[in-house]
C-alpha positions as CSV (number, residue, x, y, z in Angstrom):
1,X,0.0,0.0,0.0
2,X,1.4,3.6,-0.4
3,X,1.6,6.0,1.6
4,X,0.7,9.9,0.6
5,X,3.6,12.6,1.5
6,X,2.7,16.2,1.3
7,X,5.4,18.5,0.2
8,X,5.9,20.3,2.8
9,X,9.1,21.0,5.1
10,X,7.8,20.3,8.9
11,X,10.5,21.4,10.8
12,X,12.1,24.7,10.1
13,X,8.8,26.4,8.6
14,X,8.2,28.2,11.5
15,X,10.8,31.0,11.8
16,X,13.2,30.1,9.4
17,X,15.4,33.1,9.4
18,X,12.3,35.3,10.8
19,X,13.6,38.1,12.5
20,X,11.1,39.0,15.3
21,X,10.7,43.1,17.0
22,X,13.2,42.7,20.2
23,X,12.5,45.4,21.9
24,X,8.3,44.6,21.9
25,X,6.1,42.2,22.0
26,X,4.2,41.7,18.9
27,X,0.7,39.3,18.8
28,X,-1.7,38.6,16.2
29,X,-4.9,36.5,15.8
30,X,-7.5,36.0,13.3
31,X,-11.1,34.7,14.0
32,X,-12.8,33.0,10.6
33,X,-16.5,31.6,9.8
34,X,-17.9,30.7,6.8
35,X,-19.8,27.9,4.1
36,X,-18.3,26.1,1.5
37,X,-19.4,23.3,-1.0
38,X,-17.3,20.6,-1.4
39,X,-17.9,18.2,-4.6
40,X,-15.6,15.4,-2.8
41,X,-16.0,15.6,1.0
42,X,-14.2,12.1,1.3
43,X,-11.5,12.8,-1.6
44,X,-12.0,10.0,-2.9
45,X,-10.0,8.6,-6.4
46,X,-12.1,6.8,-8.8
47,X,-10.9,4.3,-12.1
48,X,-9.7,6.5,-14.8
49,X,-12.0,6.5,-17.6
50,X,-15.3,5.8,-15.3
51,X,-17.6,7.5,-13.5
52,X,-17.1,9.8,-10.9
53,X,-18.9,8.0,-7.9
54,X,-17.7,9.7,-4.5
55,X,-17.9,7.5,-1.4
56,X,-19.6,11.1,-0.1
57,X,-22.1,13.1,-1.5
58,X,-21.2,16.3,-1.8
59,X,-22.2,18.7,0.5
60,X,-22.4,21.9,1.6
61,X,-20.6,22.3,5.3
62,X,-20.0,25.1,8.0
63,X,-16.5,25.7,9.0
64,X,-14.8,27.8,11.4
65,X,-10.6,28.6,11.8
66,X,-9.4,30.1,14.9
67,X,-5.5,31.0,14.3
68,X,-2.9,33.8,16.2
69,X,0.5,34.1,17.4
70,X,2.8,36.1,19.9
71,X,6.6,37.3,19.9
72,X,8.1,38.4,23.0
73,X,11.5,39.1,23.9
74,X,12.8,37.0,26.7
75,X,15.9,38.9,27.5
76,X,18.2,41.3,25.6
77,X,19.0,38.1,23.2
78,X,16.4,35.6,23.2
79,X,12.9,35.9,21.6
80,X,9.7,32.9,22.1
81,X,7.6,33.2,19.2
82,X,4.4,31.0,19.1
83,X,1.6,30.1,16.8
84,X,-1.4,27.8,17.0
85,X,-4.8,27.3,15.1
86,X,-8.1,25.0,15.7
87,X,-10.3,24.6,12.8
88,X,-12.8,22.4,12.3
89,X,-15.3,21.1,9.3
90,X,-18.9,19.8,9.6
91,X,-21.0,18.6,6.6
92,X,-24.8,19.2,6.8
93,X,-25.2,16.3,4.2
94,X,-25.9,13.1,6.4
95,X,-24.2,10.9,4.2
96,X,-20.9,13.0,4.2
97,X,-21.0,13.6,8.3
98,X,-18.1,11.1,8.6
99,X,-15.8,13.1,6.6
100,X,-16.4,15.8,9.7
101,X,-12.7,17.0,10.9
102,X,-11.4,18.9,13.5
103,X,-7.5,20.1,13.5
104,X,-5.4,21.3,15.9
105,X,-1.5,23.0,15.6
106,X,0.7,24.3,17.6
107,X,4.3,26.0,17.0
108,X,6.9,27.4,19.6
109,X,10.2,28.8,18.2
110,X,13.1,30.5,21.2
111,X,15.8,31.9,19.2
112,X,18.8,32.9,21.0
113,X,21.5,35.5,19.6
114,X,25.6,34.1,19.7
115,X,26.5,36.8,17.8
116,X,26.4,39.9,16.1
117,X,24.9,38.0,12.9
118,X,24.3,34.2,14.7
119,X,21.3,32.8,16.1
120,X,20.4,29.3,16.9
121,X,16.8,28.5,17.5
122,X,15.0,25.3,19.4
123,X,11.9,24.6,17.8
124,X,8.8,22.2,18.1
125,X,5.6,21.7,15.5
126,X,2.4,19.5,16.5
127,X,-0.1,18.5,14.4
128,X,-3.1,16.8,15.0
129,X,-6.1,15.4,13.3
130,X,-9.3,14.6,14.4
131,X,-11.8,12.6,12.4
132,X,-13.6,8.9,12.2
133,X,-10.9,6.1,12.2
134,X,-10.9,5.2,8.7
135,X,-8.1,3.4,6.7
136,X,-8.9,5.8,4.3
137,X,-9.3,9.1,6.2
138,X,-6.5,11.7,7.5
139,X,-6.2,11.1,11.2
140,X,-3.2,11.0,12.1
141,X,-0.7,13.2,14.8
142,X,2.6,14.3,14.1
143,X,5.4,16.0,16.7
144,X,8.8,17.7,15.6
145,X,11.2,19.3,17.7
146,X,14.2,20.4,15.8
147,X,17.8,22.6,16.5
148,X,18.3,25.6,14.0
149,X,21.2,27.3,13.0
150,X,21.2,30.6,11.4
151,X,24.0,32.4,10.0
152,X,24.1,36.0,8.2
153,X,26.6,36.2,4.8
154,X,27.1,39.4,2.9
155,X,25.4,42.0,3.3
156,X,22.0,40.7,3.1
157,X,22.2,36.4,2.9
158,X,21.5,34.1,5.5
159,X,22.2,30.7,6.1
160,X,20.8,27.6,7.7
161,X,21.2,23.9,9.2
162,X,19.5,22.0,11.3
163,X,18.2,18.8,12.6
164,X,15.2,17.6,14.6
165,X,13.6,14.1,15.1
166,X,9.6,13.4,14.0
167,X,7.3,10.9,16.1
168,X,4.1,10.3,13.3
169,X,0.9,8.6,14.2
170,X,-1.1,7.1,11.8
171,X,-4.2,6.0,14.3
172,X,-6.3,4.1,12.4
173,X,-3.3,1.4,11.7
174,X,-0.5,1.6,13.9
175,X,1.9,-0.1,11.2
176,X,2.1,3.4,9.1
177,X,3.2,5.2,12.2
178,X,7.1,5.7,12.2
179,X,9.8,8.0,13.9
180,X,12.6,9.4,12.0
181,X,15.0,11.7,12.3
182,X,15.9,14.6,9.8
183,X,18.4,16.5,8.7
184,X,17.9,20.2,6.6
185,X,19.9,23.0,5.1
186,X,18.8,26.4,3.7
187,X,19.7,29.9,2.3
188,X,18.1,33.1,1.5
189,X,19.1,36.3,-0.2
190,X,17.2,39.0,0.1
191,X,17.6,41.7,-2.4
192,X,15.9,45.2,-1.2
193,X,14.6,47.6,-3.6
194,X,15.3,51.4,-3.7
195,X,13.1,52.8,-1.3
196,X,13.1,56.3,-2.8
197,X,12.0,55.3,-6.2
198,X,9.2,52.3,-4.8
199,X,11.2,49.9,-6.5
200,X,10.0,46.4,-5.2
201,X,12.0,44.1,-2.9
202,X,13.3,40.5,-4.3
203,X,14.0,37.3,-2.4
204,X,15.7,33.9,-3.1
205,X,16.0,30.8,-1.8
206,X,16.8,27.5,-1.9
207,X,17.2,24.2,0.6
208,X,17.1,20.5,0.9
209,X,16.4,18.1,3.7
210,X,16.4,14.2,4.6
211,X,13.9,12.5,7.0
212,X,15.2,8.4,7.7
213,X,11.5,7.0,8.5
214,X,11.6,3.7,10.2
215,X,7.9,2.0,10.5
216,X,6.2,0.1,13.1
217,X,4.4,-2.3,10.5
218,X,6.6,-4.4,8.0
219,X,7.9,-3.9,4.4
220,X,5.5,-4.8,1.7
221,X,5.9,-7.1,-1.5
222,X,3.8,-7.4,-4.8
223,X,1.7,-9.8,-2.9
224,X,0.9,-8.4,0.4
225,X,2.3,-7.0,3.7
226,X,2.8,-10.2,6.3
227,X,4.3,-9.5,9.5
228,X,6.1,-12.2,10.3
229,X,8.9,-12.8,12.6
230,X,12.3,-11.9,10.9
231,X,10.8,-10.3,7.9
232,X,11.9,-7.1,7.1
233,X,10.7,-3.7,8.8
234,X,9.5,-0.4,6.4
235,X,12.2,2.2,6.4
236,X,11.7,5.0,4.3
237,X,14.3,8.1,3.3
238,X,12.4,10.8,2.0
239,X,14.5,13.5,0.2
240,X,13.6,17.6,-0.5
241,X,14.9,19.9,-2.6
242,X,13.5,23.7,-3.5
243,X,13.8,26.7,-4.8
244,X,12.0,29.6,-4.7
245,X,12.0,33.8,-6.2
246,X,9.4,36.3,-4.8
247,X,8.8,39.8,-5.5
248,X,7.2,42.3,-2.6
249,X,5.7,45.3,-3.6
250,X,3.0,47.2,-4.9
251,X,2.2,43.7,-5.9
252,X,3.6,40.3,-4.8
253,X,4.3,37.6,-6.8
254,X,6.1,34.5,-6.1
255,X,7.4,31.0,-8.0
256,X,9.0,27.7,-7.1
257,X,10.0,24.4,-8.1
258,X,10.8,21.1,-6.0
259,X,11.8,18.0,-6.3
260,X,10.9,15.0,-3.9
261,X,12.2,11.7,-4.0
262,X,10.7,8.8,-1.7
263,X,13.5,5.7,-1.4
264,X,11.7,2.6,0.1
265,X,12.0,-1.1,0.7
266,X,8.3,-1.2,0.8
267,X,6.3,-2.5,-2.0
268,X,4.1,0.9,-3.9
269,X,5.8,3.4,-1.8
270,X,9.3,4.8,-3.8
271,X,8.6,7.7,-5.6
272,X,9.7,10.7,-7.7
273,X,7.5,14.1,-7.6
274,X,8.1,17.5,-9.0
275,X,6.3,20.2,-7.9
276,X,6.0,23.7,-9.4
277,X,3.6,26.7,-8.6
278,X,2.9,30.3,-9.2
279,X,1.0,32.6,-7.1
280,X,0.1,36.6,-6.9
281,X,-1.7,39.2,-5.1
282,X,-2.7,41.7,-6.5
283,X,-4.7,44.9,-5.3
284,X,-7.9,46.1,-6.4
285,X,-10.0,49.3,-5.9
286,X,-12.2,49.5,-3.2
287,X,-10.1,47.6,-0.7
288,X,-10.3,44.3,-2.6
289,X,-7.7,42.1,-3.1
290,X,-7.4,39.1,-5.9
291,X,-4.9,36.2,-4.7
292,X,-3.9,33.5,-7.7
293,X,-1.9,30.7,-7.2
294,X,-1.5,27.7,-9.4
295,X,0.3,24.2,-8.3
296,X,1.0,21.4,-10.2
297,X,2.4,18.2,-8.8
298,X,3.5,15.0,-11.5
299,X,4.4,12.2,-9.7
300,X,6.3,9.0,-10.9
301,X,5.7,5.9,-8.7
302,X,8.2,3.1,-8.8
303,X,5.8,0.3,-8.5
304,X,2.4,-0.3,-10.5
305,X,-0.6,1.6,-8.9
306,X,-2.4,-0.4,-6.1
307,X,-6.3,0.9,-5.5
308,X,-5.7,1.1,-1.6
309,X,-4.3,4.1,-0.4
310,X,-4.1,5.1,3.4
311,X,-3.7,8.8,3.9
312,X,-0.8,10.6,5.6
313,X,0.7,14.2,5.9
314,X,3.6,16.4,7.4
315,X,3.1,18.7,10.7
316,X,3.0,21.8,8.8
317,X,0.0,20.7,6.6
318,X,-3.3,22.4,6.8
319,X,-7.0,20.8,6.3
320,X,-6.7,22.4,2.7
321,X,-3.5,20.4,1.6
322,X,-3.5,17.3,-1.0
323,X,-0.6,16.5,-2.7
324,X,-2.4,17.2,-5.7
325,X,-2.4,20.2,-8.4
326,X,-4.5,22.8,-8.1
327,X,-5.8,25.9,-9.0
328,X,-7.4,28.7,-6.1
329,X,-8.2,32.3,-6.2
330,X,-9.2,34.3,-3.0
331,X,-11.0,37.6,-3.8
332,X,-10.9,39.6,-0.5
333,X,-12.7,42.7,1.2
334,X,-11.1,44.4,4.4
335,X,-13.9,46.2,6.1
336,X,-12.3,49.2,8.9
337,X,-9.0,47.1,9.1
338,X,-10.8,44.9,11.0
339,X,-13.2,42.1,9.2
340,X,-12.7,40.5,6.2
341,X,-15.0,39.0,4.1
342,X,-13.9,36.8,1.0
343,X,-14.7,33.9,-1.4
344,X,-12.4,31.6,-2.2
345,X,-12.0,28.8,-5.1
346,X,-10.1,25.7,-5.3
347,X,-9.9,23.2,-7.9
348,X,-7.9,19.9,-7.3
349,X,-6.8,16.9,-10.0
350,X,-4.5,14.3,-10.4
351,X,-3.4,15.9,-13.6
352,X,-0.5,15.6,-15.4
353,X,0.0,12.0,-13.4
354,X,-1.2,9.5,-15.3
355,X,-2.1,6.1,-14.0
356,X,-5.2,3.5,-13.6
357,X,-6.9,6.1,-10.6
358,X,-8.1,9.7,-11.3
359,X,-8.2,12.5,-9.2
360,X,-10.8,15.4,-9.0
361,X,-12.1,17.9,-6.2
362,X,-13.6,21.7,-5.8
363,X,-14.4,23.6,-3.4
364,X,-16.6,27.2,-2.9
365,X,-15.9,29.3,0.4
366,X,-17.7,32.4,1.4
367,X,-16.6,33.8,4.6
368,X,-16.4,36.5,7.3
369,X,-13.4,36.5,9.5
370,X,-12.2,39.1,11.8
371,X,-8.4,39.9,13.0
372,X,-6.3,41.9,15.6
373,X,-3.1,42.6,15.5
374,X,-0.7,44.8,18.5
């Protein structure tokens, strides 16, 4: 059986080079409610070339997102930044009510200075899924502590390692949980503009990491997965690389590429996947605001297809990721700096992978949120 990975790094996400006010504390926090329709509540893959038959109807369903953070400085060289969200999903469809989901995560980052341009930061993510133990649902739990170090080049470049350890939980079937620990590297170059003239500021970057998975359940073969005594354990090295450009200004834009490669001993699980996307916001009049962004994923598995899949994901993942391509565009209202109120639309497919099991998925959000910041 094979197990989903969703690009994402888990471990350094959260304050990777992030420079936070030292001489303040700094807090924000965002309150969101809204409806959406969902065409595939279950996200569920069907035979390519048939009917589209979801194990869900689809459905309309309320959700709500409660998400902040904080920043305070401990001391003349240490600062505790810390984020954390709740959402939650309920279908008013009776016969999607099992695809209900409730999420909660939870960052803390204490970066200490060593130097005049040297910081090293301890850092932890949790992630945690609730929903109805299915084989063939997301709910699962994932902790990461990691150790960060950051280092300034130049004039305006930073640089940064690290390593941390991941305990993940797959709960409905304990033989897809695993520990592993990971290794990462990263740099950025920022590249202000000319502040006199508007001129928009640029930004680079580019990393890799390594996470050595070992299983609790054994490695699989063509014919099956037996646990027997001696047979061999699933280990797993899952590798990362990235790049990315972004542009801050009047308007932002931003692109990226990545490349993943899964190496496994288990039977449907090695895998190649590139990853490229687009995205840009772009102002409007009357306080509106039009966000684009385009994904697309092709993945090449090393193994023929199998038709069950459990589901998995990384810490940093939210209750909108699939390791899927897709297409959304947010269209945004800020009402007295305070509320927002927006639609949003996603479209998700399998496409450009090919194989014997399609992919498709959209969703409609209208919503109402309201934020705070100090």
């Amino acid at each position: 059986m094979r197990l989903r990975i969703v690009a994402i790094f888990g471990f350094f996400v959260c304050g990777l080079g992030a420079r936070a006010r030292a001489d303040q504390t700094h807090y924000d926090w965002r309150l969101e409610d809204g409806l959406e329709y969902d065409t595939n509540p279950a996200r569920t893959e069907h035979v390519a070339g048939g009917n589209l038959q979801p194990a869900s109807p689809a459905s309309i369903l309320a959700r709500l997102v409660a998400s902040g953070s904080l920043s305070a400085p401990l001391g003349d060289s240490n600062v505790l930044a810390v984020s954390g969200a709740l959402g939650g999903k309920w279908f008013t469809d009776s016969g999607a009510r099992a695809d209900n989901v409730l999420v909660v995560q939870g960052a803390a980052t204490d970066r200490l200075r060593l130097g005049q341009r040297t910081q090293a930061a301890l850092a932890c993510a949790y992630y945690d899924v609730y929903q109805r133990r299915s084989f063939d649902l997301p709910d699962f739990r994932s902790a990461a502590p990691s150790l960060r170090l950051d280092q300034g080049l130049g004039t305006s470049m930073l640089a940064s390692v690290g390593g941390g350890y991941r305990w993940f939980t797959f709960k409905p079937d304990n033989a897809y949980s695993f520990a592993a620990p990971t290794a990462f590297v990263a740099i950025r170059h920022a590249l202000p503009g000319d502040l006199l003239s508007g001129g928009a500021d640029w930004e680079w970057s580019a990393g890799g990491s390594v996470e050595a998975r070992g299983f609790d359940g054994p490695a699989c073969t063509a014919s099956g997965c037996s646990d027997q005594a001696g047979g061999s354990r699933h280990r797993d090295r899952f590798w990362i690389g990235h790049a990315e450009l972004s542009r801050t200004g009047s308007w932002l834009f931003g692109s990226g590429a990545a490349l993943h490669i899964n190496q496994s001993n288990s039977y449907g699980e090695a895998l190649v996947r590139g990853l490229f996307h687009v995205r840009a916001v772009i102002p409007l009049p009357w306080e509106l605001s039009l966000s684009v962004r385009g994904e697309l994923v092709a993945t090449r598995y090393a193994d023929p297809l199998t038709f069950s899949q459990p589901v998995a994901g990384l810490p940093s993942a939210s209750i909108e990721d699939e390791a899927r391509s897709t297409f959304r565009i947010d269209l945004a209202h800020l009402v007295e700096g305070r509320f927002e109120v927006g639609a949003r639309y996603v479209y998700y497919t399998s496409a450009p992978t090919s194989g014997a099991l399609e992919y498709r998925r959209q969703t409609l959000l209208l919503y109402l949120a309201f934020l705070d910041e100090s």
